[in-house]
N, C-alpha and C positions, 0 to 999 in steps of 0.2 A: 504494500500500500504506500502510494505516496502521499506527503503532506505539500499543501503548497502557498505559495503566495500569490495572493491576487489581488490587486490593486482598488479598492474600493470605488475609488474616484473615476476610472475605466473598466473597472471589471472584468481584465484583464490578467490574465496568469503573468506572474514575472516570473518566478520560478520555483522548481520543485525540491523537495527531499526526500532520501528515501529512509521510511520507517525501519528502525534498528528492530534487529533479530533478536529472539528470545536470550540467545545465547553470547549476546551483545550487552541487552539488562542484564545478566547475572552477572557479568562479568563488571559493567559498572557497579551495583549492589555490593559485590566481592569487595571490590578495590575500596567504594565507601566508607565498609565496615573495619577495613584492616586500617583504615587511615585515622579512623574515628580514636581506635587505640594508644596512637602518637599524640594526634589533634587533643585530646584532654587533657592530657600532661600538660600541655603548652601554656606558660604565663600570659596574662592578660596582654601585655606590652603586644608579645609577637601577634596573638590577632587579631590584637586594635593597629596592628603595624600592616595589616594584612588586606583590611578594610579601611584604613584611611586611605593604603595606595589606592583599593577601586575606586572608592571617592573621586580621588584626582582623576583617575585616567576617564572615569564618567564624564567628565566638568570638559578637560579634554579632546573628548572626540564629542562634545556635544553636539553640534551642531549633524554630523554623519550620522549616531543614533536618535537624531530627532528625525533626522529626512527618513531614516527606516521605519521609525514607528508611526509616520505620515504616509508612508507606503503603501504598508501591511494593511493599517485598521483605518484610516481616513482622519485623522489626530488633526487640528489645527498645528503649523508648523509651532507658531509660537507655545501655544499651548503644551506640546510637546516635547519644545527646549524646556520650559517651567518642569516638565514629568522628572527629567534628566537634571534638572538642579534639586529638585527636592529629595529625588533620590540619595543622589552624592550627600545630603544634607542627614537621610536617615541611615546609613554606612557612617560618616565620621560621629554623631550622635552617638551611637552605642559603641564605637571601637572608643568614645572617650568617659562613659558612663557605664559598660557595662562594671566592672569592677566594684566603682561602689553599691551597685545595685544587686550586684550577688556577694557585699559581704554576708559575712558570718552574721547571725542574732543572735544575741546573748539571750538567754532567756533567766528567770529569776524563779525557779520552783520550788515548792517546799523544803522539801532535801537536794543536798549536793548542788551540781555547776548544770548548765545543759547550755546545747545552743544548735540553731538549727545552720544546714550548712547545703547550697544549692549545687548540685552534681548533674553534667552535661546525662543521657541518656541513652545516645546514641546516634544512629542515623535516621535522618525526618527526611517524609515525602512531603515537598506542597507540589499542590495542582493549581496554577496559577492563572488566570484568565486575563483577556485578549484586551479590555478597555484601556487597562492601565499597564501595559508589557515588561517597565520596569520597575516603576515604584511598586506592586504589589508584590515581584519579588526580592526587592528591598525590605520592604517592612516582614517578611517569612524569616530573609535569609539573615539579616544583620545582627538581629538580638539571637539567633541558634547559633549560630556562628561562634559571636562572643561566650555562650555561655559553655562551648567543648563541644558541640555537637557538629554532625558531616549531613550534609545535603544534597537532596536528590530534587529536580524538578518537573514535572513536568508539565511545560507550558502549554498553551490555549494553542490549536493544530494550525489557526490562522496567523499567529505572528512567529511562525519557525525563526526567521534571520534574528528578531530578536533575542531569541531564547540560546541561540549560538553564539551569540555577540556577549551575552553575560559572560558564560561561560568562559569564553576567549579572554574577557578583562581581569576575571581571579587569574587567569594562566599568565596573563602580562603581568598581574599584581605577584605574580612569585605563591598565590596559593601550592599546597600543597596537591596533586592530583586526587581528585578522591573527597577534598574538601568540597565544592560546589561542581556538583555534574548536570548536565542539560540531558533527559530523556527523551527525544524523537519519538514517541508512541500515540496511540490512540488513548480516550477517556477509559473505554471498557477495560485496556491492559493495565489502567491505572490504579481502577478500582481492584483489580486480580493481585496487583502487587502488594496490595494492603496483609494482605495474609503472609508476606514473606516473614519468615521468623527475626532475618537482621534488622527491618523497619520498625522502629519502637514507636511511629508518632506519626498524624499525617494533619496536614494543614490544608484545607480548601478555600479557593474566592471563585465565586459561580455560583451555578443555577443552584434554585431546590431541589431538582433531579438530580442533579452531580454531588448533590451536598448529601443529599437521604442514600444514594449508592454508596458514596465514601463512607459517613458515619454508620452505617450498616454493614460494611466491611471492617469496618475499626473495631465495635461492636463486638461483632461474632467473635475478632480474635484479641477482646482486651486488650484495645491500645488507645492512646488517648489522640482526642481529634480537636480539632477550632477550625470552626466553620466561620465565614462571611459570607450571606449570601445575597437576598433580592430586598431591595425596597421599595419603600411607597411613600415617600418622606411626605410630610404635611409642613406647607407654608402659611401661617396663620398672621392674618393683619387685623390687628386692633383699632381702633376708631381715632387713637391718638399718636398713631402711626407717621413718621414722617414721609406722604406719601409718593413725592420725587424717588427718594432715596429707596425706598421699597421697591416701588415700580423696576428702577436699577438691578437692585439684585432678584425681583424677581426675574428676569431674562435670563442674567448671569448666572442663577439657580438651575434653571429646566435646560439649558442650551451647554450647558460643561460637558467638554467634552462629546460635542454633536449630542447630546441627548443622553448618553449611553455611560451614566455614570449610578450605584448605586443607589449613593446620596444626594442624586441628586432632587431637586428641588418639583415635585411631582405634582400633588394635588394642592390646588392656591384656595383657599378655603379664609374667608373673608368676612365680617360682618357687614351687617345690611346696610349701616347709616352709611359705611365709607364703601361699597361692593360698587355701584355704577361707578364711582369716578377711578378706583384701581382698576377695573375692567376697560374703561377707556384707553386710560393711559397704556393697559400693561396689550391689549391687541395694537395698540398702535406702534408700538416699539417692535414688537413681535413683528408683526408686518413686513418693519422696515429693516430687518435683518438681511443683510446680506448673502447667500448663498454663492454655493462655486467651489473651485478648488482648493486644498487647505493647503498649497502651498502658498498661495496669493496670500498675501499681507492684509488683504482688504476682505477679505473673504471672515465672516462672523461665523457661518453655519457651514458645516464641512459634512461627507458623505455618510450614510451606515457604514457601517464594519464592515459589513460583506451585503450582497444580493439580498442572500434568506434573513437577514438581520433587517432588510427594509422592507422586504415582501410580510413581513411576521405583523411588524409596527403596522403596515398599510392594512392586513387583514382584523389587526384588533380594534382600526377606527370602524372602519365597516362594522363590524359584530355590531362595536359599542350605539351605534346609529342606527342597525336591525334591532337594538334594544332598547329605545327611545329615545335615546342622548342625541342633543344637537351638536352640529360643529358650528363653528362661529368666528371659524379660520382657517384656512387650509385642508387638510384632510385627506390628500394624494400623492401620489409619489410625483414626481418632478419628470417634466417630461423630456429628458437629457440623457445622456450618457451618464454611467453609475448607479451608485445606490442609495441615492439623494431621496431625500420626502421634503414634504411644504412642512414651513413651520404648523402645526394645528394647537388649538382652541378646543377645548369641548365644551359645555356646559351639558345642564340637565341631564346629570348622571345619577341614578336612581339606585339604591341599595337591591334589587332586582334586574339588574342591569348584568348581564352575562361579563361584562370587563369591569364591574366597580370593584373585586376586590383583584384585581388584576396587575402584575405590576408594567408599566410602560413604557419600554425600553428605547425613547428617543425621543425626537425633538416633537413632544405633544405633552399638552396641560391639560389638568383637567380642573375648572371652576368651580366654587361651590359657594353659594350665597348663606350666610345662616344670622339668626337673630340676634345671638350675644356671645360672650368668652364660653360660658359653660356649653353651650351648642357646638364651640369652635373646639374645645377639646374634647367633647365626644366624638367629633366626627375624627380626629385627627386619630381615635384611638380605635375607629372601627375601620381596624386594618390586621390582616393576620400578619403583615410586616412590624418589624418596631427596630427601623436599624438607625435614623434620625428621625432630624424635625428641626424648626424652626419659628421662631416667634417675634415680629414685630409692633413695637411699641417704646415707643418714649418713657412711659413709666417702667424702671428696671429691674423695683420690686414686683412689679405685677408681674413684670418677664417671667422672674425667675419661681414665682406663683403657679405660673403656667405651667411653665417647665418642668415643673415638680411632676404634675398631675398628667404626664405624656407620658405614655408606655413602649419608651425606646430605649437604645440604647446612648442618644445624644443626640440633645437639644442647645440650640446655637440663638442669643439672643440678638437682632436684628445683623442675621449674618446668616446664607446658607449652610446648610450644613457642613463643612472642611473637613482638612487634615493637615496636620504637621507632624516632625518627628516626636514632640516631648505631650503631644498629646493621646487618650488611649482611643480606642478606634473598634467598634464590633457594635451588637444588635441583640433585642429578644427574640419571642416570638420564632415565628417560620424564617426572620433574617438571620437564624444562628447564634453561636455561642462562644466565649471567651472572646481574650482581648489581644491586641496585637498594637506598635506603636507605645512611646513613654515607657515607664518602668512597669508597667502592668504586663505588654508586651514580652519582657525577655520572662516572665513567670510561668508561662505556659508548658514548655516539654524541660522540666528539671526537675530533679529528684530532690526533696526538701529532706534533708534525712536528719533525724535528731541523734547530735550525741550529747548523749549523758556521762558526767565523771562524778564517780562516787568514792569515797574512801572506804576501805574493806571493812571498816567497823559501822557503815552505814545501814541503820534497822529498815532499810527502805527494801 
C-alpha cells in the first residue's frame, strides 16, 4: 500500500511512499526498546541538549517545513510558519523545565522518610493527526522524551513528508537512533501495535473512531492511553461584550487553520439583546474573507485537507438543511480547483436536527440566539464534546462565573480557545482524556513510585 501526498489546493498527487513491512515495524519497535534502556540513564542536561538542538534546527528550516505543511494539508503559509515556531517553543520549554518538574517529593508520613520519584516507562506510540503535523507531535514527543522515554509515531497517512522530516531533525539533532522513529503505516496497523508487549503507553489526536479503537486496544492489554479528540467549542457573547473586538475573534475562532482545528471556535451562541447586531457584523466579515491559495499572503481562507475532508463538510451542511436548519451564508463547495468550501452560516439549528450534536470540521458556524447567560450555558453544555469554550464579556468576574459552570476541559475569557507551551491542553466528555502541554503534560506515561526509608526499629 502506498501513502501519498496530495496537494489540497490542486488535488493533485505530489508524491508517494511506500508502506513499511511488518518486518520493518518490529524491527523499528526492537531498536526502540533497546534504546529506551540507554535513553533512561541519560541526565537531564543530555536531552534537554537533544531537544533544544531540534528546537533550532525547527526555527531553521522554517520556512521549507512550512511550505510542506502548506503542501500536504492546505495550512495558510503564514499560519504555518507560527505551527513551526510554536513548536520549536514546546521542545526548548521542557528540555528546560522538564527536570524540575520530575523532581523528587518529599512526602511527610506518619512514620519514617518517603518520597515519590517519576521513572521514564518505556516506549510510547502516538498516532498523530494531519491539522496540526508538527506541533501535535511536539506536544506527544517533548515532555516523553524529557522524562527517559523512546518514541514511536505514527502520523496522519496525509502529511507522510512531514512525518519524515521530524524524524530526519532528531537525526541532524544527534538523537540517538531508536529515540524518535516515524512509522509509514496505516490507522488499523496502528491500532494492532497497541498489543505489542514492548509499547507501554499510546497517545492519540483524532477522531472518536481512532480514539475508541486505540483506547480499546490499550484497554484489553493494560496500558495507559490520552486521548484528544473532536470538539464542538461554544463561543458565548454576553450583552456587555465589546462587540468590535468579539466580532474579530469570532472569525479568527471558526476560520484557524481553514476551519479544521479542534478548538476551534464552532457554535457562536449569543444573547438576544446583542444576537442581531453580532450576527451583522460577524456574516459581514465572514463574507469578506478572502479565499485562494494558502501560499498567497492575501489569501485569509485556504483549502480542506484533502477532497473527502471537503466533500464530508459539504455533505453535513446538506443533512443539517434536510433537517430544518437554515444557511444564511454560503453553504457549497467552491467552484474551483481543490478542496475549497464557501465560508457558511447556519442558523436554526434545532436539538433534532441530524448535525446538532455533530462536530464540524471546517470553515462553517453555527448560530444560536438564546435569552440570557443561564440559556447560554446550557446550551454550550449540551454537547457530548467538552474539549473548550469560550466566553465574552467585559465583566471578568462574570467570565470566570461562567467559566466555572462549562463542562470542558478549557475555557478562555474573551479569547478563543489556544495553546501555548506552559499551558495544559485536553477535554471531557467524548473529547477524551488526560492532559498534554505545561507540567501537567510531562505526568502522563511515568511511573510515580514511592520510596519509603525506615529505620529497622520502625513499628510500622
Amino acid at each position: 500500500m502506498s501513502i501519498q501526498t496530495v496537494n489540497p489546493t490542486t488535488n493533485k498527487v505530489i508524491e508517494s511512499f511506500i508502506e513499511m513491512t511488518d518486518e520493518e515495524v518490529d524491527k523499528a519497535v526492537t531498536k526502540a526498546a533497546s534504546t529506551f534502556e540507554n535513553w533512561k540513564k541519560t541526565e537531564y542536561k543530555l536531552r534537554g541538549d537533544v531537544l533544544h538542538k531540534v528546537a533550532g534546527l525547527l526555527r531553521e528550516k522554517k520556512d521549507v517545513l512550512a511550505k510542506m505543511i502548506t503542501l500536504e494539508m492546505g495550512k495558510l503559509f503564514e499560519h504555518a510558519e507560527g505551527e513551526i515556531k510554536l513548536s520549536a517553543e514546546i521542545f526548548d520549554y521542557y528540555a528546560k523545565n522538564a527536570e524540575s518538574f520530575l523532581a523528587d517529593k518529599i512526602l511527610h508520613p506518619t512514620h519514617g522518610n518517603a518520597l515519590i520519584r517519576h521513572s521514564p516507562i518505556g516506549v510510547l506510540l502516538g498516532v498523530e493527526p494531519w491539522n496540526f503535523p508538527f506541533y501535535q507531535v511536539a506536544r506527544f514527543a517533548a515532555p516523553n522524551i524529557m522524562t527517559g522515554n523512546t518514541i514511536l509515531v505514527k502520523h496522519a497517512s496525509i502529511v507522510p513528508q512531514c512525518g519524515i522530516a521530524i524524524e530526519e531533525i532528531f537525526k541532524e539533532a544527534g538523537a540517538p537512533v531508536g529515540l524518535y522513529t516515524n512509522l509509514l503505516i496505516s490507522g488499523k496497523r496502528a491500532s494492532a501495535l497497541v498489543a505489542d508487549k514492548r509499547i507501554k503507553g499510546v497517545s492519540l489526536t483524532g477522531s472518536e473512531a481512532a480514539g475508541a479503537s486505540i483506547a480499546s486496544e490499550a484497554g484489553k492489554y493494560l496500558k495507559k492511553s490520552v486521548l484528544e479528540l473532536g470538539g464542538s467549542d461554544a463561543f458565548i457573547v454576553l450583552e456587555d461584550a465589546d462587540m468590535d473586538k468579539t466580532v474579530e475573534w469570532a472569525v479568527t475562532g471558526r476560520i484557524n487553520n481553514n476551519g479544521q482545528c479542534c478548538v476551534a471556535s464552532k457554535r457562536f451562541i449569543v444573547v438576544k439583546s446583542v444576537a442581531d447586531i453580532f450576527l451583522e457584523k460577524f456574516k459581514t466579515k465572514f463574507s469578506e474573507l478572502i479565499v485562494g491559495d494558502p501560499m498567497d499572503a492575501n489569501t485569509q481562507l485556504g483549502p480542506m485537507s484533502s477532497e473527502a475532508a471537503a466533500e464530508q463538510i459539504a455533505a453535513q451542511v446538506q443533512k443539517a438543511v434536510d433537517g430544518g436548519a437554515t444557511i444564511l451564508l454560503g453553504g457549497k463547495r467552491l467552484q474551483r480547483e481543490g478542496a475549497f468550501m464557501e465560508p457558511t452560516i447556519i442558523t436554526n439549528m434545532l436539538p433534532d436536527n441530524p448535525v446538532y450534536y455533530e462536530e464540524l470540521f471546517g470553515p462553517v458556524a453555527t448560530f444560536f440566539r438564546v435569552k440570557d447567560e443561564q440559556a447560554a450555558i446550557d446550551l454550550a453544555n449540551d454537547s457530548p464534546y467538552g474539549l473548550g469554550g469560550s466566553v465574552f464579556t467585559q465583566d471578568i468576574e462574570r467570565g470566570k462565573r461562567v467559566a466555572d459552570q462549562i463542562d470542558t476541559g478549557m475555557v478562555f475569557i474573551n479569547h478563543p480557545t489556544w495553546t501555548q507551551a506552559d499551558l495544559p491542553f485536553g477535554g471531557t466528555k467524548r473529547s477524551g482524556y488526560g492532559r498534554e502541554l505545561s507540567e501537567l503534560g510531562i505526568d502522563e506515561f511515568v511511573n510515580k513510585k514511592l520510596i519509603r526509608i525506615s529505620e529497622l526499629s520502625d513499628p510500622f
